[in-house]
C-alpha positions as CSV (number, residue, x, y, z in Angstrom):
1,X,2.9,-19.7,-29.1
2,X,5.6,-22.4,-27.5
3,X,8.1,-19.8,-28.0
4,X,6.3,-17.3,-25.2
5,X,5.3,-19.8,-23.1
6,X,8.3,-19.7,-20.7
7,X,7.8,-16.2,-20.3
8,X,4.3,-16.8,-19.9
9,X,5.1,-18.9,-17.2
10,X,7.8,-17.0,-15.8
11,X,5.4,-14.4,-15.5
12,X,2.7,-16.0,-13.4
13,X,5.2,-16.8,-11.5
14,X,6.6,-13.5,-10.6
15,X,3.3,-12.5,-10.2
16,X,2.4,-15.5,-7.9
17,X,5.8,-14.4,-5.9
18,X,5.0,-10.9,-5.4
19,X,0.9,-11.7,-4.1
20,X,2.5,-14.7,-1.6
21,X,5.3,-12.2,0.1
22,X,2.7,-9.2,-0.4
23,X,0.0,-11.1,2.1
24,X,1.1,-10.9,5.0
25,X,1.7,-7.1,4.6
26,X,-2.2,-6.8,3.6
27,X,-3.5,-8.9,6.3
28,X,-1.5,-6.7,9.1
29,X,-3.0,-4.0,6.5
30,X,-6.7,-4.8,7.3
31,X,-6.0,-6.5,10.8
32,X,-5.2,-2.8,12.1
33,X,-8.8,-1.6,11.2
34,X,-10.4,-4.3,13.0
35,X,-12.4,-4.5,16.2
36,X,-11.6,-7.5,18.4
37,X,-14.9,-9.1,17.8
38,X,-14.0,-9.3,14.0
39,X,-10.4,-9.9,14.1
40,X,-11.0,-13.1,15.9
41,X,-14.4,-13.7,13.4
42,X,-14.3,-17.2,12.2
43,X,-14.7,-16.9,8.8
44,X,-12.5,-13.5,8.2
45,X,-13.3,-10.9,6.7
46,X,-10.8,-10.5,4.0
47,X,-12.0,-6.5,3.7
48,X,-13.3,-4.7,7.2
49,X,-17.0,-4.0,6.5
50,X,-16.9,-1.3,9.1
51,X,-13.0,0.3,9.4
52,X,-11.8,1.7,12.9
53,X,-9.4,3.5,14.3
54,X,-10.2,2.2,17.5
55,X,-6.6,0.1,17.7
56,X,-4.7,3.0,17.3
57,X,-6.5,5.3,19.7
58,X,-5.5,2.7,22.3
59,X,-1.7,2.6,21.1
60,X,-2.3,6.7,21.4
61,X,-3.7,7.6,24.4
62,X,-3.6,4.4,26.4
63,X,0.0,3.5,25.5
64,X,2.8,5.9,25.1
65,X,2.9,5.1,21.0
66,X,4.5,8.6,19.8
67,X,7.4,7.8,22.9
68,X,8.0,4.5,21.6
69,X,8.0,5.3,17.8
70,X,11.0,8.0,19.2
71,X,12.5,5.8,20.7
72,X,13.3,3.3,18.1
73,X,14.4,6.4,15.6
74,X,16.6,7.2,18.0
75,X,18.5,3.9,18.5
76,X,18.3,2.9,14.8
77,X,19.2,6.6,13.7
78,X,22.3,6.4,15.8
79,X,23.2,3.2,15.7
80,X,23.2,4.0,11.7
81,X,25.4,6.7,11.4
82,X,27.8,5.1,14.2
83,X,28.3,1.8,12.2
84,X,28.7,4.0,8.9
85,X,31.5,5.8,10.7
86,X,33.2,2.9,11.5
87,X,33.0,0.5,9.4
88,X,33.9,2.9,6.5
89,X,37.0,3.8,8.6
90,X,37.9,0.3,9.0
91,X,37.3,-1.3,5.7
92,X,38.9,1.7,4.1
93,X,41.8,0.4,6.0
94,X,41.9,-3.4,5.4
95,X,41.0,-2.7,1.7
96,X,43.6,0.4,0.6
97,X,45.5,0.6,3.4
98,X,48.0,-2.3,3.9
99,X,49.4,-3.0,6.9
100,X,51.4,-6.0,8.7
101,X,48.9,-8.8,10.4
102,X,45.9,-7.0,8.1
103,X,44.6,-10.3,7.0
104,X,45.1,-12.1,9.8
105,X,43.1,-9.4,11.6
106,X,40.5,-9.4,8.7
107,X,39.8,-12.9,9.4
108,X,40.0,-12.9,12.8
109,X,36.7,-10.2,12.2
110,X,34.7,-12.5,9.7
111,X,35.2,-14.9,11.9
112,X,33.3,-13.6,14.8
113,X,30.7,-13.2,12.3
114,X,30.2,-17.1,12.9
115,X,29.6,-16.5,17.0
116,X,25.5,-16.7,17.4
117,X,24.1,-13.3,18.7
118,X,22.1,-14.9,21.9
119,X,25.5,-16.4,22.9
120,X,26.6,-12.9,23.6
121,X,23.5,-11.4,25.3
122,X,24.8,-12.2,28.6
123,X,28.5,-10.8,28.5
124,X,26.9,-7.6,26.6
125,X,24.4,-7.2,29.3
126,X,26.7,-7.5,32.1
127,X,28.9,-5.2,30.4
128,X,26.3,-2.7,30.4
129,X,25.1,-3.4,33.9
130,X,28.7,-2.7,35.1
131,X,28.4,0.9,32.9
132,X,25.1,1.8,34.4
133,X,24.0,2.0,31.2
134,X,21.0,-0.5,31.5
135,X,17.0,0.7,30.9
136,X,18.8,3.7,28.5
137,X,18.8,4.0,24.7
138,X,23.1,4.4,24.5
139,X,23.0,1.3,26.4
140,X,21.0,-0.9,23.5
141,X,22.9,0.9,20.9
142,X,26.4,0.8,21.3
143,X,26.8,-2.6,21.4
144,X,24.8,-2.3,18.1
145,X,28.1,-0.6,16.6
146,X,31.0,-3.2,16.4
147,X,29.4,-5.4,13.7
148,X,31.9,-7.3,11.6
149,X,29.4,-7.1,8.4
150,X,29.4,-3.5,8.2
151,X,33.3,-3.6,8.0
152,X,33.1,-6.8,5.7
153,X,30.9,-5.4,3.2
154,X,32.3,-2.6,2.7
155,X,35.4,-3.1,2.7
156,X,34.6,-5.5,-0.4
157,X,32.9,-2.5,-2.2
158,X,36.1,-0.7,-1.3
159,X,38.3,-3.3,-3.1
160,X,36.3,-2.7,-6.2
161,X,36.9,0.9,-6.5
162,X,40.2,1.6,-8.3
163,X,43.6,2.4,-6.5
164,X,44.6,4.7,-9.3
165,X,42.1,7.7,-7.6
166,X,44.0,6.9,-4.2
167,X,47.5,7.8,-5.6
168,X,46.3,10.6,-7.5
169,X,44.9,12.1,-4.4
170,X,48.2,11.7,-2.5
171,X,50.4,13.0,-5.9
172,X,48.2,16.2,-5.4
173,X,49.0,16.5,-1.8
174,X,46.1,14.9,0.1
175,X,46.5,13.5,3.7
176,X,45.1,9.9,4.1
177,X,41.9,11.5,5.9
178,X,41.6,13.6,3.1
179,X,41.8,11.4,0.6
180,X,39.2,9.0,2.4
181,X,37.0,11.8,3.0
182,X,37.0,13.1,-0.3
183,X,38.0,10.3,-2.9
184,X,36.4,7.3,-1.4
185,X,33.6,8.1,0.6
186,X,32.0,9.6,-2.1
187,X,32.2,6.7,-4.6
188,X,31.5,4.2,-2.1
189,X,27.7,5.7,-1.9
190,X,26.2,2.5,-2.8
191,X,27.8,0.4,-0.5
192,X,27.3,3.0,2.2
193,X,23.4,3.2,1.2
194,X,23.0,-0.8,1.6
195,X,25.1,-1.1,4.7
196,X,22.4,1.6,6.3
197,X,19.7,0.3,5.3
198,X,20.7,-3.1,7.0
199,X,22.0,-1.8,9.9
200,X,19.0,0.0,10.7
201,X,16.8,-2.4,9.9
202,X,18.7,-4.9,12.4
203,X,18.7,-2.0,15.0
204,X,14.7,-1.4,14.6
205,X,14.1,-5.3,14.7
206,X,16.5,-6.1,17.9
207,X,13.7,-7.1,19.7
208,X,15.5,-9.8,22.2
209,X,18.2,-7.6,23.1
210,X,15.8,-4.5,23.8
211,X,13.3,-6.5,25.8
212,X,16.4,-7.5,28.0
213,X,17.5,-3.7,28.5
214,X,14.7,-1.8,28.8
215,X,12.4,-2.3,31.9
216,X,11.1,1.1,32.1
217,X,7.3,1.6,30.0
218,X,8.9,4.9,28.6
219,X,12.0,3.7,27.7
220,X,10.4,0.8,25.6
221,X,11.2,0.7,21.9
222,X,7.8,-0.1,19.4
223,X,8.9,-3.6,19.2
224,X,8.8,-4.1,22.5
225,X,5.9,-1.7,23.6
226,X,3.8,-3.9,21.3
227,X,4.0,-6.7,23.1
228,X,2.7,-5.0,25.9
229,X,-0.1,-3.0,24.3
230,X,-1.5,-6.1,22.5
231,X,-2.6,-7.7,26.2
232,X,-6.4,-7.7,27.1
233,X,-8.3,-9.0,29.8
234,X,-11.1,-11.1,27.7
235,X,-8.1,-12.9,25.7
236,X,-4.3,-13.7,25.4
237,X,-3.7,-11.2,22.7
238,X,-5.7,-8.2,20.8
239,X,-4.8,-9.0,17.4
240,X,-6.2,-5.6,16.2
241,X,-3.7,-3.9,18.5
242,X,-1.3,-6.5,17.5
243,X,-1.7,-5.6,13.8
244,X,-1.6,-1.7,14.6
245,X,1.4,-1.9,16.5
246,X,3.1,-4.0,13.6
247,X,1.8,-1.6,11.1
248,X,3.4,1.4,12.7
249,X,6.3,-0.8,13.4
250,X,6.8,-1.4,9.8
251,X,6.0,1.7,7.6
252,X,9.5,3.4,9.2
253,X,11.5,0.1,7.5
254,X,9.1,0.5,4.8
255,X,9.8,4.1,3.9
256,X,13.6,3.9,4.3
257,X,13.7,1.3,2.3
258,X,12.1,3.0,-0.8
259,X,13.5,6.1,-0.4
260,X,17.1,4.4,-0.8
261,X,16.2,1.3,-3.3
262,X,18.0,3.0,-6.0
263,X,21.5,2.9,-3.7
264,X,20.8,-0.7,-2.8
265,X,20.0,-2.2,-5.9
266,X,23.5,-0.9,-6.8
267,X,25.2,-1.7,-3.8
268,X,24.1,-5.0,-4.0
269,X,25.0,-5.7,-7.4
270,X,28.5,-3.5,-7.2
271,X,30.9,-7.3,-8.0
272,X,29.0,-7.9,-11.2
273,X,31.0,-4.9,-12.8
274,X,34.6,-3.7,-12.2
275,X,35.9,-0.9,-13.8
């Protein structure tokens, strides 16, 4: 009996884990199908006696919702499949590529990673400004695409993969892009799966820097168009809109994640194991 008991306890502890970080998801969960009157009900109730839709009707027909929800898959989409391009490019380059000042470059890179992101906010907007590229989707997104981690973390994946492929490619002929598009990219899946997932996870989350760009009700991302929709007259904030918003605001992140978990729990693990 002593012998299970630390995995008797690890247990309940996992289990204890999983129903504290699982919460909050099920009270947004039940929060969404609540009137005002009983999401501000002192007790709660910890299961709606009487479900609505009311919350999302308002998001729906009151609110542009299906605008916003575009919106947001729109700059996250891009800003995705930009940050892929380039950062693969790039850490393909600082990892198999060598190249005079390359790691004095490379740490010039990492270290902007240190800069704080609200200390750029100003310089990015007035850059944007000067581009006429305020209140517009490109204009939130682009700046979206120069980030060092995507470049970092791949280019550690990259540096995993063996160099042996790379000269077999070129023996048989292959140009550098060819050998990038067709040796590397391929086995650098994983890493490409984890950085897109982050990436557009940050992107769908930016709320600071949208808020500051878009000043137009059409233009607004879901982030951003929640904090609007949430406002009522009888009090500071609807939390049954609040909770609605949230909710549609998450399930995108939600299902992206799940649908490329396999690719990130390998990703994330790729320095345990080198071939």
């Amino acid at each position: 009996m002593l012998r299970k008991a630390p995995a008797v306890a690890g247990n309940v502890l996992l289990w204890a884990s999983t129903l504290f970080f699982l919460w909050p998801f099920y009270w947004m969960l039940i929060g969404a199908f609540k009137n005002l009157k009983v999401a501000l009900q002192i007790p709660p109730e910890w299961f709606p006696k009487q479900p609505t839709m009311e919350n999302f009707r308002i998001l729906a027909v009151d609110f542009p919702l299906f605008r916003w929800l575009y919106n947001s898959l729109f700059i996250s989409v891009v800003s995705t499949v930009l940050v892929i391009a380039v950062s693969s490019l790039a850490a393909y380059a600082f990892a198999k590529v060598p190249f005079k000042g390359s790691k004095w470059l490379f740490g010039a890179m990492i270290a902007s990673m240190s800069i704080p992101h609200t200390v750029l906010l100003i310089p990015l907007f007035q850059m944007m400004n000067k581009l006429g590229m305020t209140n517009s989707l490109w204009g939130v997104l682009l700046p979206l695409v120069g980030w060092p981690f995507g470049v970092f973390l791949l280019k550690q994946f990259m540096q995993t993969l063996p160099g042996a492929l790379i000269e077999a490619a070129k023996i048989d002929g292959a140009s550098e892009w060819q050998t990038f598009r067709r040796v590397m990219l391929p086995l650098a899946k994983p890493g490409i799966a984890v950085l897109g997932i982050f990436t557009f996870v940050n992107s769908w989350n930016d709320y600071v820097w949208q808020m500051i760009m878009l000043k137009d009700k059409m233009m607004y991302t879901i982030p951003v168009g929640v904090k609007i929709a949430r406002q009522v007259q009888e009090v500071d904030i609807n939390y049954g809109v609040a909770m609605a918003g949230a909710l549609c605001a998450t399930l995108p992140v939600l299902l992206v994640f799940l649908y490329f978990q396999r690719y990130f729990t390998q990703g994330i693990t790729f320095g345990a194991l080198k071939g």
